[in-house]
C-alpha positions in Angstrom: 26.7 -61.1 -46.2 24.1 -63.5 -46.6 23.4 -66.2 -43.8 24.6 -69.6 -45.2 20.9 -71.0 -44.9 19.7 -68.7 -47.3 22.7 -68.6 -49.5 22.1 -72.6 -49.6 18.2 -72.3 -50.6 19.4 -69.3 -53.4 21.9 -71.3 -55.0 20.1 -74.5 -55.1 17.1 -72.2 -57.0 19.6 -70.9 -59.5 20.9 -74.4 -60.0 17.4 -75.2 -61.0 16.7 -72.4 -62.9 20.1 -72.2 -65.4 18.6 -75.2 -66.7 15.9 -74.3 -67.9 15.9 -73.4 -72.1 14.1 -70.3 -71.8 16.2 -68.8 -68.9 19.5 -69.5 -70.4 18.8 -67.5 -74.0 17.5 -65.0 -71.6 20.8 -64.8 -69.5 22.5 -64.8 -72.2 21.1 -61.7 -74.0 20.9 -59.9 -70.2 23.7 -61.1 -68.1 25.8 -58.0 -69.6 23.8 -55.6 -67.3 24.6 -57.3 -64.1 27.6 -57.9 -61.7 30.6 -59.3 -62.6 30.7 -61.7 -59.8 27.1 -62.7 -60.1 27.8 -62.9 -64.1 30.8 -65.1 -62.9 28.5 -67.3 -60.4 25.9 -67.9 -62.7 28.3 -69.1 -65.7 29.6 -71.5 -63.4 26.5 -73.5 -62.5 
């Protein structure tokens, strides 16, 4: 469990990130190798 402060700061950084060019052709040649539920959390941003 992660406290909600955190999680809030966390999310808010991958918000940012998906957006950026680079880090989405990345993801989506890598995001086989992780989690289905973070795979699922990141899609959704």
């Amino acid at each position: 469990m992660i406290d909600i402060e955190i999680w809030s700061r966390w999310k808010g950084l991958a918000e940012t990130i998906i957006i950026i060019p680079k880090f989405k052709r990345v993801w989506e040649k890598t995001k086989d190798v992780h989690a289905h539920e973070f795979r699922d959390f990141i899609d959704s941003l």
